[in-house]
C-alpha positions in Angstrom: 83.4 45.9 -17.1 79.7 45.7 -18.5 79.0 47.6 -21.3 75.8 49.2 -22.3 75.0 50.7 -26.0 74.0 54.2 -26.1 72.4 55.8 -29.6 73.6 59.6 -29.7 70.6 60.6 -33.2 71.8 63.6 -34.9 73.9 64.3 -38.0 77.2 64.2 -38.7 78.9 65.2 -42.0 75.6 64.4 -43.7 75.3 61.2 -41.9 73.5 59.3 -39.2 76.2 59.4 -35.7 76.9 55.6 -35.0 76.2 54.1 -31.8 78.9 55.3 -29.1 79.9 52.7 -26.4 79.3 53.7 -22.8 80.6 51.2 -20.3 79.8 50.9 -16.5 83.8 49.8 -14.7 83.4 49.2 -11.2 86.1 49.0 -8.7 86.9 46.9 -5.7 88.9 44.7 -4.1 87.1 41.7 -5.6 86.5 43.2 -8.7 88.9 43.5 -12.5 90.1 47.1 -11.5 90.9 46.7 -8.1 91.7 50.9 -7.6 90.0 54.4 -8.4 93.1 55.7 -9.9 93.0 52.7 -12.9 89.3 53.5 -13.4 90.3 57.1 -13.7 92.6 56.1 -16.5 90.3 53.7 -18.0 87.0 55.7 -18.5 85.8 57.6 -21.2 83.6 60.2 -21.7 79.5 58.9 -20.9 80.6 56.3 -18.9 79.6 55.3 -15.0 82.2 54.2 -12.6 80.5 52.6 -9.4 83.1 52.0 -6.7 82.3 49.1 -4.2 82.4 49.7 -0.2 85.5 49.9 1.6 88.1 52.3 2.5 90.7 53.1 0.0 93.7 54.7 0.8 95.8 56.8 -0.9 94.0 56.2 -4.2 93.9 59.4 -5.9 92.9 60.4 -9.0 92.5 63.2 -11.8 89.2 62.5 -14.0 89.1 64.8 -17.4 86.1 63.1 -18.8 82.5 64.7 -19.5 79.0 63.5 -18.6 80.6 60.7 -16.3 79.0 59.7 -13.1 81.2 58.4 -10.2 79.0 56.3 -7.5 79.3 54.1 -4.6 77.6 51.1 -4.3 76.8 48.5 -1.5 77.3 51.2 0.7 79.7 54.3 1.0 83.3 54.1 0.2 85.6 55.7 2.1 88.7 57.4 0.6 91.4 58.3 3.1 94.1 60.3 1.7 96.9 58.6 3.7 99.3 61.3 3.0 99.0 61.0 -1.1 97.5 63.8 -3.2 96.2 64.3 -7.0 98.4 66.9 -8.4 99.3 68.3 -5.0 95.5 69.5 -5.2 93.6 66.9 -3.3 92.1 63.3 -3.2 90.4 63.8 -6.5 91.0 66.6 -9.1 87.9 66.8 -11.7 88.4 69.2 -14.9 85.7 67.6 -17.3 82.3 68.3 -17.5 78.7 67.7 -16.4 80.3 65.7 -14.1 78.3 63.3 -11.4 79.6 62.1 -8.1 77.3 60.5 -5.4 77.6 58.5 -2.5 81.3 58.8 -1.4 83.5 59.5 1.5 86.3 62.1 1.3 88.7 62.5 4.4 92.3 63.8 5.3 93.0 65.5 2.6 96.8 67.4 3.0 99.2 69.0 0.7 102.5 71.1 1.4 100.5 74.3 0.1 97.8 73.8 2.8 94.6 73.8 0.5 94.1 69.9 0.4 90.6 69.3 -1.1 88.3 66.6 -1.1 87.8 67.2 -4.4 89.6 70.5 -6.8 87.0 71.2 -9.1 88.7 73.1 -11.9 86.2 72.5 -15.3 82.5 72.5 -16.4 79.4 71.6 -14.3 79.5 69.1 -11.3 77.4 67.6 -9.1 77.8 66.2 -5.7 75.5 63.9 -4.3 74.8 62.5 -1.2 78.6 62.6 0.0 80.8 63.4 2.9 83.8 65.7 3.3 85.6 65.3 6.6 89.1 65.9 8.1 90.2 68.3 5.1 92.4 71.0 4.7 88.9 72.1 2.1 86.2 70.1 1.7 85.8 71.3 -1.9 88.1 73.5 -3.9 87.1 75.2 -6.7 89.0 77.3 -9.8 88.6 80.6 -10.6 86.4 80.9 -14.2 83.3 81.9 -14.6 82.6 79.1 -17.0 82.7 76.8 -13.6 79.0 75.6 -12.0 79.1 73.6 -8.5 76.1 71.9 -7.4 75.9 70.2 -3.9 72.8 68.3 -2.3 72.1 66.1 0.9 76.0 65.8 1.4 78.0 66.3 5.0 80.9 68.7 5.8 82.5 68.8 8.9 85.8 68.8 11.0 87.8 70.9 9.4 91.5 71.2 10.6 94.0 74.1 11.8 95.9 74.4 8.2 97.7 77.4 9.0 99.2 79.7 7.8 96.2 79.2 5.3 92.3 79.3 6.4 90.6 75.8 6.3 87.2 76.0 5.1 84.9 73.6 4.7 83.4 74.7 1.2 85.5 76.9 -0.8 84.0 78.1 -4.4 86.2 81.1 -6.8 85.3 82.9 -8.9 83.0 81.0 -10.6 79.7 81.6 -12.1 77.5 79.7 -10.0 77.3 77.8 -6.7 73.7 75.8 -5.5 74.0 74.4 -2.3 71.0 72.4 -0.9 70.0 69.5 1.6 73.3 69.6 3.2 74.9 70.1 6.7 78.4 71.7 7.3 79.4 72.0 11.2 82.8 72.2 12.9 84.7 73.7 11.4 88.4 75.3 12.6 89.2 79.0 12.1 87.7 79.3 8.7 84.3 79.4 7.1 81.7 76.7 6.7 81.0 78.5 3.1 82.9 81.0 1.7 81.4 82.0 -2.0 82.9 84.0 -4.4 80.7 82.9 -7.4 78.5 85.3 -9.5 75.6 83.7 -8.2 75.0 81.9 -5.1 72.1 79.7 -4.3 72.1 78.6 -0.7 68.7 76.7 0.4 67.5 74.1 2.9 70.9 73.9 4.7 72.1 73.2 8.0 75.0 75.8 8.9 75.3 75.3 12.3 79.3 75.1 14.0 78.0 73.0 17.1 79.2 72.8 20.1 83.3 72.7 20.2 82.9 74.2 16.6 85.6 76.9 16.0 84.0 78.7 12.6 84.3 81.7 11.9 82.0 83.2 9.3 79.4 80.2 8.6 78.5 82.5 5.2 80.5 84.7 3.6 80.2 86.8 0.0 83.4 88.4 0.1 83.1 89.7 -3.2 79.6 89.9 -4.0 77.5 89.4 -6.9 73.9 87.4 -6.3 73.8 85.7 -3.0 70.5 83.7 -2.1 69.8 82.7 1.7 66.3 80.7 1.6 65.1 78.2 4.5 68.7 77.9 6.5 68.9 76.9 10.0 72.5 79.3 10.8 73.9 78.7 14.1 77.8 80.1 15.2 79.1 78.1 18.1 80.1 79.4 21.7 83.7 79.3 20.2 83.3 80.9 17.0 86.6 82.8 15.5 84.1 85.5 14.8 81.0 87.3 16.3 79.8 87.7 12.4 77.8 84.9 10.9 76.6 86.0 7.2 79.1 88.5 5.7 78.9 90.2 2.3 81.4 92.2 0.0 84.2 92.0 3.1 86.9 92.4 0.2 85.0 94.7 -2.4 82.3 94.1 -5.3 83.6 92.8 -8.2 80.2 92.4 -9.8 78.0 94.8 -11.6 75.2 92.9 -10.1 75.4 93.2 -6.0 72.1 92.1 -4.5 71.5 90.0 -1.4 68.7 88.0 -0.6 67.8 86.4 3.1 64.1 84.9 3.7 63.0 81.8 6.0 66.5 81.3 7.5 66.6 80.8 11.7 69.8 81.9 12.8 71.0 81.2 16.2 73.4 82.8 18.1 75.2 80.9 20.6 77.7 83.3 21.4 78.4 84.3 25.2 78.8 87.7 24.5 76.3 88.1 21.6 77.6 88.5 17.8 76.4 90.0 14.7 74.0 88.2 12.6 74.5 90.4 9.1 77.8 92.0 8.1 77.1 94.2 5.4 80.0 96.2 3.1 79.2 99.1 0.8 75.7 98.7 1.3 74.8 101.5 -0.6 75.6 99.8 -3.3 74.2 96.4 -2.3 70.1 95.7 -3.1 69.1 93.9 0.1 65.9 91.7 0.8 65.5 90.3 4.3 62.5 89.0 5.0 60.4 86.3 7.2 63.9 85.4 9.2 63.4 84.2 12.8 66.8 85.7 14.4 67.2 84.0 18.2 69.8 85.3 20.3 72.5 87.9 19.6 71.5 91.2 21.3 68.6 89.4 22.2 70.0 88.6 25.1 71.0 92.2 26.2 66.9 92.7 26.6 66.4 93.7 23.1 62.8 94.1 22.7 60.8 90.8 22.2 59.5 90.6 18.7 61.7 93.5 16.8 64.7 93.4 14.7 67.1 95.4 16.2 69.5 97.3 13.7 72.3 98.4 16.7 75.5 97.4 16.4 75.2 94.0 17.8 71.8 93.5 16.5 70.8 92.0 13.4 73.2 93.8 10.6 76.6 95.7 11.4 77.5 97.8 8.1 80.9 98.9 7.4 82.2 101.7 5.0 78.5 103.0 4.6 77.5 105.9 2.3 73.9 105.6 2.6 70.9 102.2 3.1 70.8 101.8 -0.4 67.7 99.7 -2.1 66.4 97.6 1.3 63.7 95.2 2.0 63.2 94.3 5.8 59.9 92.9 6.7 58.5 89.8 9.0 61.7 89.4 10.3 61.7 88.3 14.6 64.3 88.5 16.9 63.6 87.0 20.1 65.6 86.0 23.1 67.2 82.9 23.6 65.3 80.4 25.6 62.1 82.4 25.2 58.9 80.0 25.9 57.5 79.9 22.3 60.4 78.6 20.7 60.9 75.3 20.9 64.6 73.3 21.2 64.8 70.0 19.8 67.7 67.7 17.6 69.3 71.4 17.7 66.6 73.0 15.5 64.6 75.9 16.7 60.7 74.6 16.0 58.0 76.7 16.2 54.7 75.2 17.2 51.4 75.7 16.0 50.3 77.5 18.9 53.5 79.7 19.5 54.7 81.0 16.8 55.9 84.1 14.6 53.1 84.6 11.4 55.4 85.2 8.2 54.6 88.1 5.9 52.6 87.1 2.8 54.8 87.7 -0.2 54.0 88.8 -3.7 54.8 86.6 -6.9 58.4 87.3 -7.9 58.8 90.5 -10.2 61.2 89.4 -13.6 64.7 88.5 -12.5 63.9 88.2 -8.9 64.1 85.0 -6.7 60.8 83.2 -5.2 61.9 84.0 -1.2 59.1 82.0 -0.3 60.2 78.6 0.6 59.3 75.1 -0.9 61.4 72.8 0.6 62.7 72.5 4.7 65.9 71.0 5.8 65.1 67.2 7.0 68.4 66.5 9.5 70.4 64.6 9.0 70.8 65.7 5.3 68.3 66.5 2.7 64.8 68.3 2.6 61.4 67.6 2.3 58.6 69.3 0.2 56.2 72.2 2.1 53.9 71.6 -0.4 52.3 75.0 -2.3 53.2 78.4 -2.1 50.6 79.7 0.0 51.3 77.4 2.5 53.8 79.3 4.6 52.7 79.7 7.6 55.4 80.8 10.0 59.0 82.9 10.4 62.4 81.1 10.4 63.8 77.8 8.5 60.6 75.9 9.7 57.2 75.5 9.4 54.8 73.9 12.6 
């Protein structure tokens, strides 16, 4: 265990706060604590816990602490749930706070209720990093208080599994106040969602949400509930065996928000489906304020000889609305929907590239008004996780999740 001295300055009861202790444990089979599960009993709040590479099975844990980081080191450690769970929740349940984990491998997560996470997050702010979800019944579990944040970057989530009677998705947030999701890529998943969201505010940029082939997904977005949804700089793709023609669906179950706005810009979704799906699902959309703008939409009714270059608004075209009492407050500009295969877009590593000489000029937007989002893009998707910087604003140059 190496320790390192942290000064926390401040006052306390008239008084100077002494020097608190924050100690760095690792864990390996060569090292003092030899499992996660000791480590998880052994650190306190501030502390780093660095696990060494290696697969570890069946070494759950509960961590409670705050502002504790959880990292692999020499590599990626792989913990296997080899039947075992936390609490019946998962590999790892975390209820503390601004909570850090980066760099670690989460697979075959099962419990007799069906929901087996990677990880239950159930308190405070936490931050994934640079991880991997695979084989679960959910890749991530969250509670149901708005007091709960969720922050995911250049992490993987794929192969769900068939946990009926319950869905299997691969990210699964409650009702909690807010959900950022950026630099990542979720793909196959099995009868459920690659992101279901039912957070106050949801912050989805830079992303790969594409099923791939044998993917069985079915929504690879959903809102079901509302609230503040951002879509910015996504390359969307359903697969050819998708459990449903729908790929971004919003208030499915009702709006439980009195904020209900929607915002898609700079996504490229693809439609891979035989018989052409739905791009949008829209509920109640009178009462829903909608922005879609700058989207390159390739497939879909495209390929029923929709008209190169429009966005089509028919029932398989870009947005299918359900229980509709009027348009409500909607933004559609520099959106394309073209056919798939068409010469000017370009197929390669499975994202849909415009060139410099073929390509779809986006729609110069205006400086955010107060409150708004910026829908113009910063950042692009690098595959096979992260993003890379566009550089300034102004520099946007084309329609879709890409720039030539």
């Amino acid at each position: 265990m190496i320790k390192v001295l942290m000064l926390f300055c401040g006052v306390l009861l008239g008084g100077i706060v002494p020097l608190v202790e924050a100690a760095t444990l690792r864990v390996g089979p060569a090292e003092r604590i030899r499992s996660v599960a000791q480590a998880a009993r052994l650190a306190r709040d501030g502390d780093t816990v660095e696990i060494t590479a290696g697969t570890y099975v069946g070494d759950v844990a509960v961590w409670s602490q705050k502002r504790l980081t959880i990292r692999g080191v020499g590599g990626r450690p792989r913990l296997l749930a080899g039947g075992r769970s936390a609490e019946g929740k998962g590999i790892w349940v975390i209820r503390g706070d601004e909570v850090t984990v980066d760099n670690i491998t989460f697979e075959g997560a099962r419990v007799p209720a069906r929901n087996g996470a990677g990880i239950r997050h159930e308190a405070g702010f936490l931050w994934i990093r640079n991880c991997r979800f695979r084989d679960n019944e959910t890749g991530i579990l969250t509670g149901n208080e708005l007091s709960l944040s969720l922050r995911v970057e250049d992490s993987e989530f794929s192969h769900g599994v068939d946990a009926s009677p319950r869905i299997s998705h691969l990210l699964y947030a409650g009702r909690i106040g807010r959900l950022e999701v950026r630099g990542s890529t979720f793909h196959h998943a099995v009868v459920g969602h690659l992101i279901k969201s039912r957070a106050q505010l949801s912050i989805v940029e830079y992303n790969s949400l594409f099923d791939g082939e044998g993917g069985r997904g079915s929504y690879e977005l959903e809102f079901p509930e509302g609230g503040v949804a951002v879509v910015l700089g996504n390359l969307i793709g359903q697969s050819p065996g998708t459990e449903n023609p729908r790929m971004l669906a919003y208030g499915a179950e009702g709006l439980i928000y009195p904020d209900n706005r929607l915002y898609v810009a700079s996504n490229t979704f693809v439609d891979n489906l035989p018989s052409g799906g739905e791009f949008i699902a829209l509920w109640s959309p009178e009462k829903v304020k909608l922005q879609v703008v700058n989207n390159l939409f390739v497939g879909g009714c495209a390929q029923r000889a929709c008209p190169e270059g429009l966005v089509s608004h028919g029932r398989r075209g870009v947005f299918q609305e359900e229980r509709s009492g009027g348009r409500g407050d909607r933004e559609e500009e520099g959106n394309v929907l073209v056919p798939e295969g068409a010469a000017r877009v370009v197929l390669a590593d499975q994202h849909y590239r415009p060139s410099m000489a073929h390509r779809w000029p986006a729609k110069p937007l205006p400086e955010p008004a107060e409150g708004e989002p910026d829908l113009v893009p910063r950042r692009q998707y690098r595959a096979p996780v992260g993003s890379r910087s566009l550089g300034r604003r102004s520099e946007l140059r084309a329609a879709g999740a890409f720039q030539p």
